[in-house]
C-alpha positions in Angstrom: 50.0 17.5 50.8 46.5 16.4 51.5 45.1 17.9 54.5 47.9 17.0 57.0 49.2 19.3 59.2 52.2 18.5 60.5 54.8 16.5 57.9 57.8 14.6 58.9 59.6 13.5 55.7 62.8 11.7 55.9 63.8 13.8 58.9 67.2 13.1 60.3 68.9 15.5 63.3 72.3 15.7 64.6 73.8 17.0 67.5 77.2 18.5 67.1 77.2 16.1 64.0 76.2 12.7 64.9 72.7 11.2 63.8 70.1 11.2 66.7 67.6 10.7 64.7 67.2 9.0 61.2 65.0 8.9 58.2 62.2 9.3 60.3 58.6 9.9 58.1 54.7 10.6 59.8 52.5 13.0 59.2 49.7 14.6 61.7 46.2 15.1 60.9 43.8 18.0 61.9 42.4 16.4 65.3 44.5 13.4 65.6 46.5 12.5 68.3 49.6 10.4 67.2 51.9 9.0 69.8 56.1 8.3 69.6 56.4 5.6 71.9 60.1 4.5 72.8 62.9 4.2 75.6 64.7 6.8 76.5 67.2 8.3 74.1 65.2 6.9 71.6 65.1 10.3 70.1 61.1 11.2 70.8 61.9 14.3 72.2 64.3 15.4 69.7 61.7 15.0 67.0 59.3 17.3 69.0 61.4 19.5 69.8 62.5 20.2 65.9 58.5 21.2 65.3 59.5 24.3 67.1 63.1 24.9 66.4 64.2 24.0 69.7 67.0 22.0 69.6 69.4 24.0 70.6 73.0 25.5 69.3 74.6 21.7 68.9 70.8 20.3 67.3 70.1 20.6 63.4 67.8 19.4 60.9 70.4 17.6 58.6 68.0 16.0 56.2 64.7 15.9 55.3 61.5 18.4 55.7 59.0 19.1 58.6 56.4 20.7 57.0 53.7 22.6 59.4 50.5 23.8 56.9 52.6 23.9 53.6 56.0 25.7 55.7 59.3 24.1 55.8 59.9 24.4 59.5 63.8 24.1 59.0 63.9 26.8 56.5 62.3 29.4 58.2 63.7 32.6 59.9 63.9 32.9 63.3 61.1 35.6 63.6 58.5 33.7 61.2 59.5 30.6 63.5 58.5 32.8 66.9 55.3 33.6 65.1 54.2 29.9 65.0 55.4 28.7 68.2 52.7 29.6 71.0 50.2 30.8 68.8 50.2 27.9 66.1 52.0 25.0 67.6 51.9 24.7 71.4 54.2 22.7 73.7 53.8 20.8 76.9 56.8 19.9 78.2 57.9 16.9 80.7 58.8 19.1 83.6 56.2 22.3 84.2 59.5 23.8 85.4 60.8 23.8 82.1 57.9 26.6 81.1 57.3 28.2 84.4 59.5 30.1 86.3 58.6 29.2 89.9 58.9 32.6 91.5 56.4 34.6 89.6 52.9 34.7 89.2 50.8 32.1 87.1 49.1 35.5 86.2 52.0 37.3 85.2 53.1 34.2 83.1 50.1 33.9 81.4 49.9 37.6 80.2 53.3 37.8 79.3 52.6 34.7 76.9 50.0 36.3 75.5 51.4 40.0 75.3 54.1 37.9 72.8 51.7 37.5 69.9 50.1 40.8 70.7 48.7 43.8 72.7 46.6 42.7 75.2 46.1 44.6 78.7 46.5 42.5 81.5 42.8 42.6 82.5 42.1 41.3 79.3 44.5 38.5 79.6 42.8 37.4 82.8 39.8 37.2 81.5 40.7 35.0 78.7 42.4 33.2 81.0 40.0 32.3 83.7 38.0 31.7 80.7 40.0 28.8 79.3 40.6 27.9 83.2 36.7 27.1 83.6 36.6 25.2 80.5 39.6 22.8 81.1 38.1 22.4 84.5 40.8 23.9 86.8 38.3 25.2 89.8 39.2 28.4 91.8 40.7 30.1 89.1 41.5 33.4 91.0 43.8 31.4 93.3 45.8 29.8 90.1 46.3 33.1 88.8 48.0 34.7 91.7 49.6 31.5 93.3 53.6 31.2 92.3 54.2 27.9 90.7 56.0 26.7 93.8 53.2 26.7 95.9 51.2 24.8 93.5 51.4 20.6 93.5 53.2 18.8 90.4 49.9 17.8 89.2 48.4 21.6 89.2 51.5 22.9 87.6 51.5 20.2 84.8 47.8 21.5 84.6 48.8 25.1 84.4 51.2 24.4 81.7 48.4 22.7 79.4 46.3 25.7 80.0 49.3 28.0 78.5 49.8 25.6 76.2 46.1 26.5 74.9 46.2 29.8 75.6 46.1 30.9 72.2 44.2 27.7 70.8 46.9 26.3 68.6 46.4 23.7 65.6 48.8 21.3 67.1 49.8 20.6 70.7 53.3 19.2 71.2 53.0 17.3 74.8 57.0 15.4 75.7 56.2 12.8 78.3 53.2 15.1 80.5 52.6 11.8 82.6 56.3 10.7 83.4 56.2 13.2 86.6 52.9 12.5 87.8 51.8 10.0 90.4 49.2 7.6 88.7 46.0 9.1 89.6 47.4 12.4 88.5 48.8 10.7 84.8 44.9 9.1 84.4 43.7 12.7 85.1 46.2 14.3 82.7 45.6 11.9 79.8 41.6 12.6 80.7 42.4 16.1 80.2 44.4 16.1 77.0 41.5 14.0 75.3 38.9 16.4 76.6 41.0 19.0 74.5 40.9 17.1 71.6 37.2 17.4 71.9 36.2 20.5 72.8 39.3 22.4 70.9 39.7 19.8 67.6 43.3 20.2 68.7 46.0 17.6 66.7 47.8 16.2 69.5 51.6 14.7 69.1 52.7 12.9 72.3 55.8 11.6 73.3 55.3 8.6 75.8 58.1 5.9 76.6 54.8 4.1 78.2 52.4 1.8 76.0 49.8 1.8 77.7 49.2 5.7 77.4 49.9 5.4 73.5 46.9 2.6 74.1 44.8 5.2 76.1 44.8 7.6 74.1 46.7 7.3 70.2 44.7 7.4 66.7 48.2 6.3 65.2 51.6 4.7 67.0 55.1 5.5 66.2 57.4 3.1 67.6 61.1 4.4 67.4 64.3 2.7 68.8 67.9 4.1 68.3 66.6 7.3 66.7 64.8 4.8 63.4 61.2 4.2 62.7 60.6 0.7 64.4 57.0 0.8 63.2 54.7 3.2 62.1 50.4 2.7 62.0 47.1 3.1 62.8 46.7 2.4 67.0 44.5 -0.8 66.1 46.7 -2.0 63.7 49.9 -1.5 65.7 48.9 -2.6 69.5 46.7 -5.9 68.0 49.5 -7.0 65.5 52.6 -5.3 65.6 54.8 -6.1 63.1 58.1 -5.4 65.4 60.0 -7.7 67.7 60.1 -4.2 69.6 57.2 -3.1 69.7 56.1 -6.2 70.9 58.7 -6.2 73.7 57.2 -2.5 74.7 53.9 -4.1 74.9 54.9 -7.2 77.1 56.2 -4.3 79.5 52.5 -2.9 80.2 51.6 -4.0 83.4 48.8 -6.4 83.9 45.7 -5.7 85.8 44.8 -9.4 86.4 
């Protein structure tokens, strides 16, 4: 399997039986950041989602093999599955409320998430976490860590899910649409943010975007999927200078111009 990470071979998922997604192939590189791009209910999600077993009671893995550093994700038990989520294979999600409970702590949050792959006392977790704070470049730490999630901005709380994210310094960082919620000088900031982790961390990266010019910002390789299929599938270069796809093409007429 070469030195790829993350494998997506002929994956197809239903929901309560019907296709979402099919006979979708890519694989994910130590490092790289590879980007689904497509409209909504498209099926990006979906695809993430199935990395960690999260697609819920009516979502299965139908077809096909995603395999994470020579493990059949699909295959696994639920405990081995619980092992690799957090610790190995992070997730941002579109909507920080999705990860944080608004009424607690970030502190409390953070410990707990880390208390889940092993004993740690909360003092401990504090440190590591002001830590990892300072180095993603979220100032007054101290404040983050006892402030509720509600009485933090959008922008701080997407922030503060990145830095849970990395809390245990995963291999590969599953981020769903981390810009879609943000104003635009907050989405610049986050993209700035999740390429500084590539960086300092060597984290893989797999984002969904439904916006090309983020996928331009920021991707090593483009996935382009419509209707749940592979539209087009390459390096960045290759795809946003030439695309191959009536599609893709139409996604890339839809990037605003600057001039």
């Amino acid at each position: 399997m070469g030195e790829e990470l993350l494998i997506y071979d002929s994956v197809e998922i239903c929901f309560n039986g019907r296709p979402a997604v099919r006979d979708v192939s890519f694989s994910l590189n130590p490092g790289e950041i590879l980007c689904i791009v497509g409209e909504s209910g498209s099926g990006k999600s979906t695809l993430l989602r199935a990395a960690i077993g999260l697609l819920g009671r009516a979502g299965m893995v139908t077809r096909g093999d995603i395999w994470f550093q020579g493990e059949n994700i699909p295959d696994l038990p639920k405990r081995r599955l619980r092992k690799i989520r957090g610790s190995r294979i992070g997730m941002i999600f579109q909507d920080p409320a999705a990860s944080l409970c608004p009424v607690r702590t970030v502190g409390s949050q953070m410990t707990e998430s880390l208390r889940a792959h092993g004993p740690i006392s909360k003092k401990e977790a504090k440190e590591r976490s002001l830590a990892l704070f300072d180095k993603l470049g979220l100032k007054d730490g101290e404040r983050i860590w006892e402030c509720r999630p509600f009485e933090l901005s959008g922008g701080m709380n997407q922030r503060v899910g990145i830095a849970m994210a990395m809390l245990l310094n995963p291999d590969v960082l599953l981020a769903d649409e981390p810009t879609s919620a943000l104003d635009a000088v907050m989405s610049r900031q986050a993209v700035l943010e999740l390429l500084a982790l590539r960086e300092r961390f060597g984290t893989a990266i797999l984002l969904v975007t439904h916006d090309m010019g983020t996928a331009a910002a920021m991707a090593d390789r483009i996935l382009v999927l419509k209707d749940g299929t592979a539209a087009e599938y390459g390096p960045a270069g290759q795809v946003l200078a030439a695309p191959k796809s009536r599609y893709t093409r139409e996604l890339l007429e839809a990037v605003p111009s600057l001039k």
